[in-house]
ROPA-617130 format. One record per residue: residue number from 1; x, y, z of N, C-alpha, C in turn; residue in three letters. Coordinates in Angstrom, 2 decimals, decimal comma. Last residue first. Layout:
> drentor|n_u|n_v|n_w|ca_u|ca_v|ca_w|c_u|c_v|c_w|lomi
> NUM|X|Y|Z|X|Y|Z|X|Y|Z|Ala
...
// end
This chain:
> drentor|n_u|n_v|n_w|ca_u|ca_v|ca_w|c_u|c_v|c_w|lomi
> 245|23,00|11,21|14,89|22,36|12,00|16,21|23,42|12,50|16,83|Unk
> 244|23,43|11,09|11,50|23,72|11,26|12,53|22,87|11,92|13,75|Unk
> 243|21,65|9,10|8,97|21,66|10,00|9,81|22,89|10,06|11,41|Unk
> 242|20,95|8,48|5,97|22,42|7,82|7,00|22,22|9,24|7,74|Unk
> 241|18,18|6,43|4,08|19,01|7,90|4,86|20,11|7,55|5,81|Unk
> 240|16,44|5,77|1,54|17,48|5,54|2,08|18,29|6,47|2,96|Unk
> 239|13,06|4,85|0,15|13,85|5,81|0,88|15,33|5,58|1,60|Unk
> 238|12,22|2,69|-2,18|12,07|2,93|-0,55|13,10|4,04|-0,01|Unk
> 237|9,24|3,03|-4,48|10,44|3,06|-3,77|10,93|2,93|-2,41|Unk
> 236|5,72|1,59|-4,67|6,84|3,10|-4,08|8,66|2,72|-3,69|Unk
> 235|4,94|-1,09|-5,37|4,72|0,33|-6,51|5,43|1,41|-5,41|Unk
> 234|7,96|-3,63|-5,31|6,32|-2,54|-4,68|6,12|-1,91|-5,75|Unk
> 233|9,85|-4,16|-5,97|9,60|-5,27|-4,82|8,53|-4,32|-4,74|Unk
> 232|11,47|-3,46|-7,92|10,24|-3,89|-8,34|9,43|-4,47|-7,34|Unk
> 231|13,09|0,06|-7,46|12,88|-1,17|-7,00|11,71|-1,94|-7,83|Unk
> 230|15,38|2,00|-6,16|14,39|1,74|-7,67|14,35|0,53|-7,63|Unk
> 229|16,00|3,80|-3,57|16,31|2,98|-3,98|14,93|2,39|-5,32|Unk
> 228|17,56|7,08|-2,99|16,17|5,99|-3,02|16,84|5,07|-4,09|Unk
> 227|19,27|8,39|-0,36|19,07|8,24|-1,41|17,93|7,14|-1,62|Unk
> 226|21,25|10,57|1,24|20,18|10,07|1,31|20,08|9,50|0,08|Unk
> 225|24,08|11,50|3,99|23,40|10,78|3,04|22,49|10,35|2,93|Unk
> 224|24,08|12,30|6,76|24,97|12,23|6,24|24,91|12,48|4,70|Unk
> 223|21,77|14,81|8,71|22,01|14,12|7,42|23,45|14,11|6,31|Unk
> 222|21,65|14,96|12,32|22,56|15,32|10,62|22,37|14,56|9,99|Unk
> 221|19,14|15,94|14,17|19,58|14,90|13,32|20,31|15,79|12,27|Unk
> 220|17,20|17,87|14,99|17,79|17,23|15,75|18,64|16,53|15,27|Unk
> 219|14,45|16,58|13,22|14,65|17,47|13,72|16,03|16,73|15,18|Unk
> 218|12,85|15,11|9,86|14,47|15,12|10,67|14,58|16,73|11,73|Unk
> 217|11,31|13,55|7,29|11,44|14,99|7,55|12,39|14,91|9,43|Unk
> 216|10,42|12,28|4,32|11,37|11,85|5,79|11,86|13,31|6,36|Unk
> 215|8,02|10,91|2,09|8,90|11,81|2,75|9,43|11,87|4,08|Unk
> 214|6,20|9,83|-0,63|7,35|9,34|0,16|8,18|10,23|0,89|Unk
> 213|5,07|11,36|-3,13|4,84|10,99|-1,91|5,10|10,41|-0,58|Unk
> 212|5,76|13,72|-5,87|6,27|12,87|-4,60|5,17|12,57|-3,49|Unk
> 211|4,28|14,56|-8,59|4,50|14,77|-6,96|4,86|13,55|-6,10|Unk
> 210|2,79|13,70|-10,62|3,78|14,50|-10,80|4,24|14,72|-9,68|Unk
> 209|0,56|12,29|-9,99|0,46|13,27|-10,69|1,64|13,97|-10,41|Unk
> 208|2,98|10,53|-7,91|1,08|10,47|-7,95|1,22|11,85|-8,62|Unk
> 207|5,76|9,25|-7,79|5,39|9,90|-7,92|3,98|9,94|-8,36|Unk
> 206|8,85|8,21|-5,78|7,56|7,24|-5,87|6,59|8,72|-6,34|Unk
> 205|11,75|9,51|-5,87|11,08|8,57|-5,26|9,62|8,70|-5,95|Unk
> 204|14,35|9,82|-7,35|13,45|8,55|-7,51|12,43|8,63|-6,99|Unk
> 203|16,48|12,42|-7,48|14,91|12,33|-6,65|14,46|10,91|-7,57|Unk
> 202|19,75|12,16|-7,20|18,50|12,25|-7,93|17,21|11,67|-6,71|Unk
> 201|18,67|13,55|-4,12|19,11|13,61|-5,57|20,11|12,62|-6,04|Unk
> 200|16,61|14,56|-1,96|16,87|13,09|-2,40|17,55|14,39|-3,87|Unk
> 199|16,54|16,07|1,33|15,71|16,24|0,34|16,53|14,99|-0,59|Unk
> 198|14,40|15,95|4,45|15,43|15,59|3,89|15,14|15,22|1,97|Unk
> 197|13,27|18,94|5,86|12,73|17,95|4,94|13,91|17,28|4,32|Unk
> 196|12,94|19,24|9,47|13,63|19,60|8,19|13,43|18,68|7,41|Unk
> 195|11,24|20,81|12,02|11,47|19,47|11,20|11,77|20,16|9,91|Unk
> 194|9,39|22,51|13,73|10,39|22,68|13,76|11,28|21,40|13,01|Unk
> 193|6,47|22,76|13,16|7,26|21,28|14,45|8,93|21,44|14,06|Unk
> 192|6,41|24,34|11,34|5,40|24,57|12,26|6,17|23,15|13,63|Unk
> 191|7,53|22,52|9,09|8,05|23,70|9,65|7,43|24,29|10,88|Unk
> 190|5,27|20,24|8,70|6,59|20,23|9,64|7,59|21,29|10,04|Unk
> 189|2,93|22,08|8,67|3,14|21,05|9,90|4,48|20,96|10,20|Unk
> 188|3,46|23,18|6,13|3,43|23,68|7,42|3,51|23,04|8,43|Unk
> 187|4,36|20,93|4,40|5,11|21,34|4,56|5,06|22,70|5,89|Unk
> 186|1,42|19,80|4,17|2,24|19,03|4,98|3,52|19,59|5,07|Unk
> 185|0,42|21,77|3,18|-0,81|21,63|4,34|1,08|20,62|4,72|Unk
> 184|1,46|21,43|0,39|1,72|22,84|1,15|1,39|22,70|2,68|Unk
> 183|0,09|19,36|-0,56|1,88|19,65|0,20|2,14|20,30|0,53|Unk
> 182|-2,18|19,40|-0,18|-1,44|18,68|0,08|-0,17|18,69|0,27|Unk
> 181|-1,83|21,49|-2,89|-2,80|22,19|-1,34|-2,25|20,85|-0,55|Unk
> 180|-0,66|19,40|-4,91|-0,09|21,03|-4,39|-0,68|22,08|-2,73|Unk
> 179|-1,11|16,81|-4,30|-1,69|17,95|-4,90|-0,95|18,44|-4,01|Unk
> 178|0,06|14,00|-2,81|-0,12|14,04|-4,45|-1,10|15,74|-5,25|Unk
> 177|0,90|13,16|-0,50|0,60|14,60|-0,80|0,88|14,76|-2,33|Unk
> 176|0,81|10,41|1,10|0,17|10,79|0,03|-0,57|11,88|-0,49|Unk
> 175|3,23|9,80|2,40|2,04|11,03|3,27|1,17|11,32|2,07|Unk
> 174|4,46|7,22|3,77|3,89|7,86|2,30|2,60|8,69|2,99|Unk
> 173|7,09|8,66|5,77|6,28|7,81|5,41|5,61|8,14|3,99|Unk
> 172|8,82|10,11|8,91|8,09|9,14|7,96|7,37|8,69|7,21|Unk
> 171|10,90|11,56|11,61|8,78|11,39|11,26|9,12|11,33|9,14|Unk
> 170|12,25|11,56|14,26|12,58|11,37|12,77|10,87|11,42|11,91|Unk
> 169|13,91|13,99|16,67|12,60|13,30|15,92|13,43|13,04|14,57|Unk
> 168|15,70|14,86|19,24|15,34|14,77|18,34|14,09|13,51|17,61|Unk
> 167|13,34|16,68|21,94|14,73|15,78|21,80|13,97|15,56|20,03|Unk
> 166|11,06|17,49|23,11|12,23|18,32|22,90|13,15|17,71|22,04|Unk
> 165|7,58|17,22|23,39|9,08|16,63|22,76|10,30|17,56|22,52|Unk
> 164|5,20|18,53|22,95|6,07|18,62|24,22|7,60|17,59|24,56|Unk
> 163|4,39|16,53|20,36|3,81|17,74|21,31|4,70|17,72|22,83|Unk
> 162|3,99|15,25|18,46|5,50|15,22|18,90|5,28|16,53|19,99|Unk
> 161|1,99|13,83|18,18|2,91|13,00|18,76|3,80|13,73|19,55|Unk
> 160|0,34|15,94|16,95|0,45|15,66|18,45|1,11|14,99|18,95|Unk
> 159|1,11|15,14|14,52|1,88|15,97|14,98|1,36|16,39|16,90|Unk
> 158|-0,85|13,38|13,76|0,56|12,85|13,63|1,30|13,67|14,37|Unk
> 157|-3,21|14,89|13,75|-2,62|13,94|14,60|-1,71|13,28|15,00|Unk
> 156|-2,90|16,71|11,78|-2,73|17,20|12,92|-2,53|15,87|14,06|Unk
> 155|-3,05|14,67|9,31|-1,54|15,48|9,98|-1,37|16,09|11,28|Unk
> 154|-5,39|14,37|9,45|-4,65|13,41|9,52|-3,18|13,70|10,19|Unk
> 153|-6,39|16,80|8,68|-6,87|16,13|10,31|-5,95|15,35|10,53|Unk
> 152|-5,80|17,23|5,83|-5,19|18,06|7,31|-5,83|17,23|9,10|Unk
> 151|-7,29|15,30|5,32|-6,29|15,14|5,03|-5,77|15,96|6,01|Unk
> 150|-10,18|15,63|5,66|-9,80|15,04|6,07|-8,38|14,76|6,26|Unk
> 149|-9,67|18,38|3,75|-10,00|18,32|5,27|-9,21|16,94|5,81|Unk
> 148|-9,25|17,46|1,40|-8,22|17,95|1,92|-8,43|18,48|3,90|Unk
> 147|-11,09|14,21|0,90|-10,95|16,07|0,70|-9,40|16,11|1,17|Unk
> 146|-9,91|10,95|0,39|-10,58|11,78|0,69|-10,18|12,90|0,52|Unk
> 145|-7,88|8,35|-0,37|-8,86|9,16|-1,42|-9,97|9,79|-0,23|Unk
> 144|-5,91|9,07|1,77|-5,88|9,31|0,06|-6,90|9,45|-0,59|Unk
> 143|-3,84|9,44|4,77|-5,17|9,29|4,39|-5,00|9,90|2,52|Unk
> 142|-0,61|8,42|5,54|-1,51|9,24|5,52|-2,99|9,03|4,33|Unk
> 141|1,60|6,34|7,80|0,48|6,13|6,53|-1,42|7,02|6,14|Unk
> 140|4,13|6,85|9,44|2,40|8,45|8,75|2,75|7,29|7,39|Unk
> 139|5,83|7,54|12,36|5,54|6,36|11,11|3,92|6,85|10,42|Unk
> 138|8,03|8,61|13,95|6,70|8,84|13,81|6,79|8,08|12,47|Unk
> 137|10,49|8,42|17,22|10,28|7,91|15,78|8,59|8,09|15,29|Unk
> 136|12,08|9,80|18,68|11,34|10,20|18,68|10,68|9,99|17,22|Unk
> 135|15,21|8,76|20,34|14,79|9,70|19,27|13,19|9,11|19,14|Unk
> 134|16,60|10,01|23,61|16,23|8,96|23,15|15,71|9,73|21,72|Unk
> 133|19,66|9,47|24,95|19,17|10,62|24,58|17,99|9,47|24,08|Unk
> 132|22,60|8,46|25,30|21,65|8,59|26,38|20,20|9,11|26,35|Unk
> 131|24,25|8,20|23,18|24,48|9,08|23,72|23,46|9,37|25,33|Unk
> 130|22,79|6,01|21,31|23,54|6,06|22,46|24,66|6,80|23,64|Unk
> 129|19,13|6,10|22,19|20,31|6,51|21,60|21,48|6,08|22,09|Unk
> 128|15,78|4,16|22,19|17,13|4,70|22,94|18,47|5,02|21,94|Unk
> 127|13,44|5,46|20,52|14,37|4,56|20,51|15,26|5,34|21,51|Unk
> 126|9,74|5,57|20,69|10,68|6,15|21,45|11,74|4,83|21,16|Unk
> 125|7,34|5,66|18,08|7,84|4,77|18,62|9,04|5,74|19,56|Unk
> 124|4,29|5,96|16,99|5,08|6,26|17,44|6,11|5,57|18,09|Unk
> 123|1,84|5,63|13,70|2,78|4,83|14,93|3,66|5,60|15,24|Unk
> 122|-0,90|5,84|12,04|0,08|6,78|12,76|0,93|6,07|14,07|Unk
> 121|-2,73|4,84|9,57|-2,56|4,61|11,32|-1,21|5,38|11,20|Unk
> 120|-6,46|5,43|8,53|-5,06|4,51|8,45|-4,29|5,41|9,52|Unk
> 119|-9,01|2,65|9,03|-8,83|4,32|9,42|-7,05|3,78|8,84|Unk
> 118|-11,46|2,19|6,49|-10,72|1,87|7,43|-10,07|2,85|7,69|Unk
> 117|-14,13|1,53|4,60|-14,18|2,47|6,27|-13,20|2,27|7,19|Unk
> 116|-13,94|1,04|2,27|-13,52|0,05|2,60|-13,70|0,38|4,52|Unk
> 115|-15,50|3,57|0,95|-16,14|2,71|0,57|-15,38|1,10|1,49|Unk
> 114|-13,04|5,87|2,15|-14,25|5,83|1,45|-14,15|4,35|1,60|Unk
> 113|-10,82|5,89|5,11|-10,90|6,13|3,34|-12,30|5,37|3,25|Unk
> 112|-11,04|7,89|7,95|-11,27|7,15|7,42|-11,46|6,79|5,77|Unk
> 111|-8,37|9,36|9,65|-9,87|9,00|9,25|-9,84|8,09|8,38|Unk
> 110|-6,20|7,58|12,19|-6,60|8,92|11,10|-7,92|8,46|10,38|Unk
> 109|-5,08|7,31|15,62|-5,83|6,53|13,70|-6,62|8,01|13,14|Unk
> 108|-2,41|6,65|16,59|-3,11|7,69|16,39|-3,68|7,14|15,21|Unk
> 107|0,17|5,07|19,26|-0,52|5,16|17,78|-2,12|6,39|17,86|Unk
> 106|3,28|4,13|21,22|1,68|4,63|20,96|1,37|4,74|19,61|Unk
> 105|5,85|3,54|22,99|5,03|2,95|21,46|3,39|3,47|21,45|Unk
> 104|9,10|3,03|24,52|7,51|3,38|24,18|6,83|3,02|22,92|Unk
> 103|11,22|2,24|23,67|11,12|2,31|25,30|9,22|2,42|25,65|Unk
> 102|12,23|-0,39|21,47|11,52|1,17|21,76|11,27|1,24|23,23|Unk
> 101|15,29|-1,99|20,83|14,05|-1,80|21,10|12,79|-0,80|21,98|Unk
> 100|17,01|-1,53|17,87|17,28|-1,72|19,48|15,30|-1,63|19,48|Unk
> 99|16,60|-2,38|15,59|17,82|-2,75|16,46|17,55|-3,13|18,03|Unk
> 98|13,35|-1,82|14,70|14,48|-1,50|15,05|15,28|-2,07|15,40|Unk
> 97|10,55|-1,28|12,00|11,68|-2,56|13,10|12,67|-0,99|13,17|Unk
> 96|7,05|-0,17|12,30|8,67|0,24|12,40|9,36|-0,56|12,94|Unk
> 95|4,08|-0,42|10,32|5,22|-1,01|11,65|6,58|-0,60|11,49|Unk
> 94|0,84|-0,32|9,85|2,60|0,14|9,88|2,64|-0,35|10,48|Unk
> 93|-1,16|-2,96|8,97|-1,31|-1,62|8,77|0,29|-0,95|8,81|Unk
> 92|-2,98|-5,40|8,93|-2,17|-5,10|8,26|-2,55|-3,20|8,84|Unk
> 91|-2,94|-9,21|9,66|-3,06|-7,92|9,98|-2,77|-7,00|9,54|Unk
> 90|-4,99|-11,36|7,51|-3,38|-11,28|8,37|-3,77|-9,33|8,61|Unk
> 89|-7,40|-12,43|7,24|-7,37|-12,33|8,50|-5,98|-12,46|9,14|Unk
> 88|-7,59|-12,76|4,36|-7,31|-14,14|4,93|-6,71|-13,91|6,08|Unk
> 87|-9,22|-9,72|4,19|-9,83|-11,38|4,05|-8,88|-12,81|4,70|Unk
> 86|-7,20|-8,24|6,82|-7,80|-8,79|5,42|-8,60|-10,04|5,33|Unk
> 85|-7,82|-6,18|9,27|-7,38|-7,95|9,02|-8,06|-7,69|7,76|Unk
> 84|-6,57|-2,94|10,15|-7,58|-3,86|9,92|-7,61|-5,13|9,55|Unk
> 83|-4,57|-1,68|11,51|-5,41|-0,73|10,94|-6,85|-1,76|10,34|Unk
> 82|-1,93|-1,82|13,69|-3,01|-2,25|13,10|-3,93|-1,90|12,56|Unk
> 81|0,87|-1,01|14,04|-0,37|-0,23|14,72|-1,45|-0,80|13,40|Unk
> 80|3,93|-2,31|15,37|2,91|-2,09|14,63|1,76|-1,84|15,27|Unk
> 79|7,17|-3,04|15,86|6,53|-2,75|16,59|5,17|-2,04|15,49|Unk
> 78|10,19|-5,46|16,24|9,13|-4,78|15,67|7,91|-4,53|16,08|Unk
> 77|13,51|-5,57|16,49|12,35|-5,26|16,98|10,75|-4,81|16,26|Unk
> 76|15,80|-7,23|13,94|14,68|-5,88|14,29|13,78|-6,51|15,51|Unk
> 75|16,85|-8,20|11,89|17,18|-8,02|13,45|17,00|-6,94|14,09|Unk
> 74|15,02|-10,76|10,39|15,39|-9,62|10,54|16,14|-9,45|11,57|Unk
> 73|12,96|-13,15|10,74|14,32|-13,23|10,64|15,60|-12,26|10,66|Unk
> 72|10,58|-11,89|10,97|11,27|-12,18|12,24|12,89|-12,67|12,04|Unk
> 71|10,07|-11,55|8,26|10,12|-10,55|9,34|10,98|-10,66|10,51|Unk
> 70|9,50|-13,74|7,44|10,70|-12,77|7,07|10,92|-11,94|8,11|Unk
> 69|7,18|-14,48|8,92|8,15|-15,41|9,07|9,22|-14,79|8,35|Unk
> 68|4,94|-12,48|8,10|5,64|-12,27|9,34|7,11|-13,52|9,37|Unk
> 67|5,17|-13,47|5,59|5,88|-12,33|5,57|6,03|-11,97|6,94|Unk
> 66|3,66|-16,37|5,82|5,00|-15,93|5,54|5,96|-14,48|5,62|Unk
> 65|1,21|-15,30|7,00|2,50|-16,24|7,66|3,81|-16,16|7,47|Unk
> 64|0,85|-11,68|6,90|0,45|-12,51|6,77|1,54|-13,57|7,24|Unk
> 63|0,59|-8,70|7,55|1,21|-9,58|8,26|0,63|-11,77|7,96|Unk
> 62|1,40|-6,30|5,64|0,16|-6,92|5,28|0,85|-8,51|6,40|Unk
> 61|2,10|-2,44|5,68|2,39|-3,84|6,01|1,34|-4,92|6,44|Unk
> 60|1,61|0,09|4,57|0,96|-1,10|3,89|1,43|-2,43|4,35|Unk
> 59|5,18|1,06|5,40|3,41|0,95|5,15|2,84|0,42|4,94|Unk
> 58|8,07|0,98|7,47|6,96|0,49|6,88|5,52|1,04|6,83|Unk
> 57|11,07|2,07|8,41|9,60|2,15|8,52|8,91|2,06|7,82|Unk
> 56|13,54|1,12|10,24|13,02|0,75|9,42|11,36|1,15|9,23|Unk
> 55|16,93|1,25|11,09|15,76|1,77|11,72|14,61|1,99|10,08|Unk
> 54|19,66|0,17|9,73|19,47|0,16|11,57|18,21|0,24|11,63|Unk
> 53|19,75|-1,33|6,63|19,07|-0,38|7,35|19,08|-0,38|9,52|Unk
> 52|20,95|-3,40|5,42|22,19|-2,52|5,47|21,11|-1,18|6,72|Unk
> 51|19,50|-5,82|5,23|20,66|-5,97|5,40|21,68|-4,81|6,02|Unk
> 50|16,97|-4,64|5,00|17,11|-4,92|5,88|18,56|-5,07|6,27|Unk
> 49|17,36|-4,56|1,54|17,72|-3,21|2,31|17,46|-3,87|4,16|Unk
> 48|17,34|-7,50|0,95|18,82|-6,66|1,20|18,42|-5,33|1,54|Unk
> 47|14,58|-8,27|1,92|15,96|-8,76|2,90|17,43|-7,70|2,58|Unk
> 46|13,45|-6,93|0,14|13,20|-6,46|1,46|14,48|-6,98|2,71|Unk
> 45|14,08|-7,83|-2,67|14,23|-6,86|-2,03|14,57|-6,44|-0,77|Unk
> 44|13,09|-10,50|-1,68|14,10|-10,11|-2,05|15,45|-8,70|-1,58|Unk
> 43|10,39|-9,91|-1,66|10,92|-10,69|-0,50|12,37|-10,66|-1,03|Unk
> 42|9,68|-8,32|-3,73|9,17|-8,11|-2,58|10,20|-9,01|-1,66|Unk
> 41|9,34|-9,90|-6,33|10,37|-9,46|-5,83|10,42|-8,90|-4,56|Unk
> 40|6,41|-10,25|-6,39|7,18|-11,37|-6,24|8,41|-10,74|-5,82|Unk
> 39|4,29|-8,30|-4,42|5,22|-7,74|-5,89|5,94|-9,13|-5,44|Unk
> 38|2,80|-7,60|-2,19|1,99|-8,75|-3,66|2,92|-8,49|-4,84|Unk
> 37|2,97|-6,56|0,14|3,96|-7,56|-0,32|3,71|-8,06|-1,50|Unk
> 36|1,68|-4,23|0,62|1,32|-5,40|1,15|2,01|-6,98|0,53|Unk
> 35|3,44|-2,25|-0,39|2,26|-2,15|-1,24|1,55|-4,25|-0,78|Unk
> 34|5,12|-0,95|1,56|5,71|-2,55|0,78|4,34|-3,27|-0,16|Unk
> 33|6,71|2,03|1,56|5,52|1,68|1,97|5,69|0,19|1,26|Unk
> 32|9,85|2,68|3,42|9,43|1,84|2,07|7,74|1,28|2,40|Unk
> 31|12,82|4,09|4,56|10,89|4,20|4,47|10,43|3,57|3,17|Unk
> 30|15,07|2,79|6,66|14,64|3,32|5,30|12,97|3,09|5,55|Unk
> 29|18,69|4,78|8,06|17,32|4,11|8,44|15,95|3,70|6,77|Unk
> 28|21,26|4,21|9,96|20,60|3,88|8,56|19,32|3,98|8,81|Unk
> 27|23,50|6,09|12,29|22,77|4,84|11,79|21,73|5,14|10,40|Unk
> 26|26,09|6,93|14,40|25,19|7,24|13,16|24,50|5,89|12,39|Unk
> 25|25,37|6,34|16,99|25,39|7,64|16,92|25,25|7,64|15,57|Unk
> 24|23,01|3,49|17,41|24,27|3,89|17,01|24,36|5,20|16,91|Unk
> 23|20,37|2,79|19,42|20,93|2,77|18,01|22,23|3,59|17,68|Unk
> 22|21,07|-0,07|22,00|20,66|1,56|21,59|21,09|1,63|19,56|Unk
> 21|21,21|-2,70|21,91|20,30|-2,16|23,32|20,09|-0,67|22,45|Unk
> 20|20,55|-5,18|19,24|21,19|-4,07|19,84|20,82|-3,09|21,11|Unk
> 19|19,31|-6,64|18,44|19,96|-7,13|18,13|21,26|-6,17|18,87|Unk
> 18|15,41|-7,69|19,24|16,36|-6,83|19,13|17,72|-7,04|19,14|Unk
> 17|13,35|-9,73|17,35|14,39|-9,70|18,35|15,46|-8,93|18,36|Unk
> 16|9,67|-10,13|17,38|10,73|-9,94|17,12|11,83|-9,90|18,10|Unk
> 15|7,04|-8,02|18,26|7,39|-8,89|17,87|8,74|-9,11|17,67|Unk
> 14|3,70|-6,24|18,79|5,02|-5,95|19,07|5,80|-7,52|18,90|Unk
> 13|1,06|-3,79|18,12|1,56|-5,50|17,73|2,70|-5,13|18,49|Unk
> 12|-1,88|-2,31|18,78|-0,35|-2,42|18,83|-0,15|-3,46|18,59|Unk
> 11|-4,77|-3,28|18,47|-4,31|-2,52|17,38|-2,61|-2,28|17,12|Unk
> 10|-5,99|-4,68|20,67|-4,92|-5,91|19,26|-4,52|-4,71|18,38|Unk
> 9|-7,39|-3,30|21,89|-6,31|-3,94|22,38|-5,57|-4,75|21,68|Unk
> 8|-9,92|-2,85|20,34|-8,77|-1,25|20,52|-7,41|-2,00|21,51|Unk
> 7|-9,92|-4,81|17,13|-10,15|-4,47|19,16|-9,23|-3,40|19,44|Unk
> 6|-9,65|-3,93|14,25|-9,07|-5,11|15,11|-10,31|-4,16|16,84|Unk
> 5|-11,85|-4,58|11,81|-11,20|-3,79|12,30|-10,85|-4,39|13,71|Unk
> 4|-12,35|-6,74|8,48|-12,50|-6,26|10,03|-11,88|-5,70|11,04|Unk
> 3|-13,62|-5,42|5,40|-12,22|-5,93|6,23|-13,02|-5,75|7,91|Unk
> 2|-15,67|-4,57|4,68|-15,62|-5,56|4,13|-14,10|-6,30|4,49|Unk
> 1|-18,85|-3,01|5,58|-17,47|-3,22|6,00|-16,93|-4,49|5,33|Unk
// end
């Protein structure tokens, strides 16, 4: 083991300062895995899509001093599912900011990648609407260098989230479906959960052998506008969507 894996009671984080009680009938939201911040433009970046995003979901988030000290400047709630401490023992796994702040928050760890044995993590979050309604946020930093087994396990967990959920959903992230049996395995799940794939043109986003990995799939929800943003602040783009509830 060469990272250390947190306590099954340090795996939620929660932080920050909500700026809003509910999220807006139509609001912003963006998916940007942040390849643990090591791109200098990174902090740049990250402040102007914060600028314009209501609902925010992160991968590879690496919580070290300074990048939690951006963080908090945000006006987000933030809420994370820990996946393991790096060598200089900042935390790192997803996290979704919001406006407003989640009524709930659970997580789901997916198996495990080869030779480093860490699991990667599946965050849920419940936002209040303001119609009264609440949405049904899923955050999928999905499993990579293993089979396609492990890979369908991964998804089935993500999708217990939304098990006996009526109300709308937004579900997130780099689902690193870089093969064709990979995307097919993640395009049943979400048709199988009743979820629509919001689709990008021009398509930027972030590509592993010719295939997208970055995807935002929407049940319940109008899509005003989507688009990605081309960035140097990472190796994946970040996703841009204007959804109505």
């Amino acid at each position: 083991m060469f990272y250390k894996q947190p306590q099954a009671d340090k795996i939620l984080v929660q932080h920050g300062r909500p700026t809003a009680s509910t999220l807006p009938k139509c609001f912003t939201v963006c998916v940007w895995n942040w390849q643990k911040s090591k791109q200098k433009p990174w902090k740049d970046e990250f402040k102007q899509v914060a600028a314009v995003a209501d609902l925010f979901l992160a991968q590879e988030v690496r919580r070290s001093p300074e990048v939690f000290e951006i963080m908090e400047q945000t006006p987000y709630h933030w809420s994370g599912a820990v996946s393991f401490f790096s060598r200089q023992n900042s935390p790192t796994g997803v996290a979704t900011g919001c406006i407003a702040k989640p009524l709930q928050i659970a997580f789901k760890a997916g198996e495990r990648e080869p030779l480093l044995r860490v699991p990667k993590m599946t965050l849920s979050t419940l936002i209040p609407l303001a119609d009264g309604r609440s949405l049904l946020v899923i955050n999928v930093h999905a499993i990579n260098f293993r089979g396609l087994k492990p890979f369908d396990t991964n998804l089935k967990r993500a999708a217990e989230l939304l098990l006996n959920y009526n109300g709308p959903v937004l579900l997130g992230g780099d689902f690193n479906a870089w093969s064709l049996k990979r995307r097919r395995l993640l395009s049943c799940m979400a048709h199988a959960a009743g979820l629509a794939e919001v689709p990008f043109e021009p398509d930027n986003r972030t590509r592993c052998l010719g295939r997208p990995v970055d995807y935002l799939f929407v049940r319940g929800l109008r899509v005003k506008a989507a688009g990605v943003r081309v960035t140097r602040g990472s190796d994946h783009n970040p996703l841009l969507v204007r959804l109505e509830a």
